[in-house]
C-alpha positions in Angstrom: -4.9 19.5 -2.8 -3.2 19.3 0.4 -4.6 18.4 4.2 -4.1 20.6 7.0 -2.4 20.7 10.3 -0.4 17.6 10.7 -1.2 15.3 14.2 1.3 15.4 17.3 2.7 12.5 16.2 2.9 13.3 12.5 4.4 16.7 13.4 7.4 15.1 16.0 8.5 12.3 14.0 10.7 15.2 11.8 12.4 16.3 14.4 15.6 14.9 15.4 15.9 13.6 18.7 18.9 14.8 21.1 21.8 13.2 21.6 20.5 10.2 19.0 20.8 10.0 14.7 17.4 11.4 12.8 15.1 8.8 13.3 13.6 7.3 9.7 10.6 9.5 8.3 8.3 7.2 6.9 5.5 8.3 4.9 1.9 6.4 4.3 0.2 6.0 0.9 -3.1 5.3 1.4 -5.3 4.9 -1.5 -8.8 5.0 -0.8 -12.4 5.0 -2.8 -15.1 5.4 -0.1 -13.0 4.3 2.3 -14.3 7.0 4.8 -15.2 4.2 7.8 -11.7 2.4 7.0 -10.1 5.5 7.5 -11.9 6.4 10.7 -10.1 3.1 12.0 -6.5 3.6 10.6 -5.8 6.8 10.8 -6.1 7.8 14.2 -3.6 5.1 15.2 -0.9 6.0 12.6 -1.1 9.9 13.4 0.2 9.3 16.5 3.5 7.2 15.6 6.5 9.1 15.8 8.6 7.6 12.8 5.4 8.9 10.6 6.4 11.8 8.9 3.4 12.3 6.7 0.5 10.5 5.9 -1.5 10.5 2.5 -4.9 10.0 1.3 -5.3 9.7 -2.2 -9.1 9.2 -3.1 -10.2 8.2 -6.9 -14.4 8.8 -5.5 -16.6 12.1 -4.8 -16.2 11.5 -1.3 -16.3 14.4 1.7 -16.4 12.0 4.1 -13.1 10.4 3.6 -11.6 13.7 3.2 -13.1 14.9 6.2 -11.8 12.2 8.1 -7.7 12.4 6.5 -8.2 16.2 7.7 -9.2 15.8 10.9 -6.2 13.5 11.4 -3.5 15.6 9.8 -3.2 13.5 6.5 -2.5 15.5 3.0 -5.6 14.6 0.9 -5.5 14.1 -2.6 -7.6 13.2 -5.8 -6.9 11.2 -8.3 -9.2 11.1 -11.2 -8.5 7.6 -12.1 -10.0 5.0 -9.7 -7.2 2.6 -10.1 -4.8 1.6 -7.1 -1.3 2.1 -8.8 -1.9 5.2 -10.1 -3.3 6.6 -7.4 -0.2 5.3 -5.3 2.2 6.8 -7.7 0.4 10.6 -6.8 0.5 9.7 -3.2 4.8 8.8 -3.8 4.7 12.1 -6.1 4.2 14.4 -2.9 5.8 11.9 -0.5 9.1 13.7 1.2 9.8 10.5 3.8 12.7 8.2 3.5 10.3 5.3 3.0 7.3 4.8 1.7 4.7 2.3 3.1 1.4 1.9 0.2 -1.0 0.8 2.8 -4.6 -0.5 2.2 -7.5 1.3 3.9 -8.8 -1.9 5.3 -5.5 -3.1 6.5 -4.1 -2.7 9.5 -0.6 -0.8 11.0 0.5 -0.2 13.8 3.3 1.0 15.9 5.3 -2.4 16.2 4.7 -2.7 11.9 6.3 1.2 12.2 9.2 -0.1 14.1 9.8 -3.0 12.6 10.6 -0.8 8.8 12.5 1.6 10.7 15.0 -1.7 12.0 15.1 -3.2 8.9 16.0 0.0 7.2 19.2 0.5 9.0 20.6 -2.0 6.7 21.7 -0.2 3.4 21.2 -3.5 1.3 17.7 -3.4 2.0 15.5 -2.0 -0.2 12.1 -2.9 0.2 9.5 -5.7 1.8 6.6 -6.3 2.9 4.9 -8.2 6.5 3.5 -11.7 6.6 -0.4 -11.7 6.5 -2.6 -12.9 9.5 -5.8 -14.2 8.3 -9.1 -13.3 10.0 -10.3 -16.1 13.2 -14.1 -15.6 11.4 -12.7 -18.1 8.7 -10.7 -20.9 10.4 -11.3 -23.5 7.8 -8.7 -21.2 5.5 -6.4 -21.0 9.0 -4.0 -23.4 7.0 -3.2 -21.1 4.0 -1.3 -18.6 6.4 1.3 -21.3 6.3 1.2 -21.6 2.8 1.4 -17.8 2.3 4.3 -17.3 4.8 6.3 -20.2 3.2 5.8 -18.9 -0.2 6.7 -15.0 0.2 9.9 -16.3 2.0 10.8 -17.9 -0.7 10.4 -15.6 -3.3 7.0 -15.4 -4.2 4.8 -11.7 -4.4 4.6 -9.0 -1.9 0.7 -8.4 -2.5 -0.6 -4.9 -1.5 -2.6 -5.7 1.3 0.6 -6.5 3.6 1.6 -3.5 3.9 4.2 -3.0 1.2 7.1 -0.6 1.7 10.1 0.7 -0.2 13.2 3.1 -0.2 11.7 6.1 -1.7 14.5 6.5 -3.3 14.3 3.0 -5.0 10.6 3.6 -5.6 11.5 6.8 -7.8 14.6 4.9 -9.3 11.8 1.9 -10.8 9.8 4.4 -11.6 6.7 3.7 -9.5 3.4 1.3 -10.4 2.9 0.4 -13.9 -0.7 1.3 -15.0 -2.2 -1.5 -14.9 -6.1 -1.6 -13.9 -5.6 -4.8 -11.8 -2.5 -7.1 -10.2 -0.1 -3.8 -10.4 0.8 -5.5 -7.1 2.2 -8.1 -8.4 3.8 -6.6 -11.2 6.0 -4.3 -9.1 6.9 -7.1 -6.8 8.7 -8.6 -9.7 10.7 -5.8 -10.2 11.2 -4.6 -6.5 12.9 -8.5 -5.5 15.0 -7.6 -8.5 16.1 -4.8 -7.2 17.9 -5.3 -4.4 17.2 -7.1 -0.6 14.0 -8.2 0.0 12.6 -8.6 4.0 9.4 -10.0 5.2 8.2 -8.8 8.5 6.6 -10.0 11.6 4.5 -9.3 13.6 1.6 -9.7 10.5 -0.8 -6.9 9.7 -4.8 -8.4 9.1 -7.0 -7.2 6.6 -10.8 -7.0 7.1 -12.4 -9.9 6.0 -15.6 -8.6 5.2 -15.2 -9.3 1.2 -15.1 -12.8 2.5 -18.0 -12.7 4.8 -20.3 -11.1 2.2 -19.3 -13.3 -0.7 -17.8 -16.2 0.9 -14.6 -17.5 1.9 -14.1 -20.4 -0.2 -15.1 -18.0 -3.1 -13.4 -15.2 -2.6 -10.1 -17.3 -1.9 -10.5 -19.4 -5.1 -11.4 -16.7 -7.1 -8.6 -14.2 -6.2 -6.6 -17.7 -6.7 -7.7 -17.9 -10.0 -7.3 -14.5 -11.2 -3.5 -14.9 -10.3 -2.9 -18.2 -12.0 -4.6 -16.5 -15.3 -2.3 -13.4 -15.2 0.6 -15.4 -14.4 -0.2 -17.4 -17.9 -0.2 -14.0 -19.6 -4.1 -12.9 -19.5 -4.2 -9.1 -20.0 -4.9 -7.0 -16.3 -7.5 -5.2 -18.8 -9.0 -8.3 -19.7 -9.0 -9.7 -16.1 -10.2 -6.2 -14.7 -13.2 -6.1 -16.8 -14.0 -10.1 -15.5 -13.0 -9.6 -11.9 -16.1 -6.8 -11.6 -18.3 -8.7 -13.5 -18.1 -11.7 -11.5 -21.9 -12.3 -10.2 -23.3 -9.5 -12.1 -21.5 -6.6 -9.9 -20.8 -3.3 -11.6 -17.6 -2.6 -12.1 -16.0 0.0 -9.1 -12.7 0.7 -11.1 -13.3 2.5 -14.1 -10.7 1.1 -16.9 -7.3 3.2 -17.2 -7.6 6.4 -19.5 -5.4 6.3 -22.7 -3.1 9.0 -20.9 -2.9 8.1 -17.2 -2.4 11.0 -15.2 0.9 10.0 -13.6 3.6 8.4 -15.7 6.9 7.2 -14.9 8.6 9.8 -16.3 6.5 12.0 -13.8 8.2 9.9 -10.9 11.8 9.5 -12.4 11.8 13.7 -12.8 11.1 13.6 -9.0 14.3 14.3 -6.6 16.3 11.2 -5.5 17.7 11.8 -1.9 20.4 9.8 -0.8 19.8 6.0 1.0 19.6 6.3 4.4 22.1 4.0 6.6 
């Protein structure tokens, strides 16, 4: 079900200026499960950037706060009854009408100069896709050094995670046929096939993600677990098996129910979408 009124800036960035080429429409996937406070934060920011076109709320929880909150701020709001990030990103790219698409997390942040920075890169026709360098959080400066790491390794190749900010041609996105259904690292998997594509960038300046996973169950933990968890899929461990271990960890209850047998968006659903041209 759709949101209302789109925000001032939401409503101007389809118009084309005077005197100057359309300006890049950029639509903003944002899935969300309780994400009402992280949405307070993001949302008010990105309704206000011209090259926004539309912004989307897909939520996979019984929550009226969160939609409350997308509403207020002019976002189309959306359910999706399976609490699982890729497929709730491929219903947000289902309804998405921009040129790009940016799948953003709730707790990440975007602002204006990450806007700008897609639209530049964009006007190249080879690229088709990226994704911005992560800053990590000055509560945890004893992990300072892996930003280093992280920035040497996705400039050479290595995955475009979801929490920086990950954006695509829409076009492209339709012609890969969106996120595989995977119940966890459906990040990683469509990185693969997104550098295959075509022209890959990584962007400056870097978005942060709040840290407050760390805080609660530790740095050192949290970055060695997540470490782990990638090094296991990348040896060929099941994202079922891994999903159902990942919530387990500690004795926590599992937040993301595992995928129904029939997901409710496939990629046939995304590759029956329109394809508009690329945009030079």
């Amino acid at each position: 079900m759709n949101g209302g009124t789109p925000g001032a800036g939401v409503a101007a960035a389809g118009q084309a200026q005077e005197g100057r080429a359309s300006p890049f429409r950029i639509t903003v996937v944002i899935p969300s499960w309780r994400d009402a406070g992280n949405l307070a934060l993001l949302l008010p920011t990105l309704s206000r950037v011209e090259n926004v076109a539309e912004l989307i709320v897909v939520e996979a929880a019984q929550d009226p706060a969160s939609e409350k909150i997308a509403r207020e701020h002019g976002a189309t709001f959306l359910k999706c009854s399976t609490p699982n990030r890729g497929a709730q990103m491929n219903v947000g790219a289902m309804s998405a009408s921009g040129d790009a698409i940016i799948f953003q997390h709730a707790d990440t942040e975007l602002r204006d100069a990450h806007i700008a920075a897609v639209c530049a890169v964009l006007r190249d026709p080879a690229v088709v896709g990226g994704a911005f360098y992560r800053k990590f959080d000055e509560r945890h400066p004893r992990l300072m050094w892996l930003e280093h790491v992280a920035r040497f390794l996705t400039r050479n190749g290595g995955t475009l995670y979801g929490d920086q900010s990950v954006f695509v041609r829409r076009e492209v996105f339709l012609r890969l046929q969106g996120f595989a259904q995977l119940p966890l690292m459906e990040d990683m998997e469509f990185s693969r096939r997104l550098r295959a594509a075509g022209k890959i960038v990584v962007l400056d300046p870097p978005v942060r993600t709040s840290a407050r996973r760390h805080a609660r169950e530790g740095a050192w933990k949290t970055s060695i677990q997540n470490g782990v968890f990638i090094l296991l899929y990348k040896l060929g461990v099941s994202p079922t098996r891994l999903h159902r271990w990942y919530y387990r960890i500690g004795g926590r209850a599992a937040r993301i129910a595992d995928p129904p047998a029939e997901p409710p968006t496939t990629a046939a659903d995304l590759a029956a979408l329109p394809k508009p041209p690329l945009q030079s």
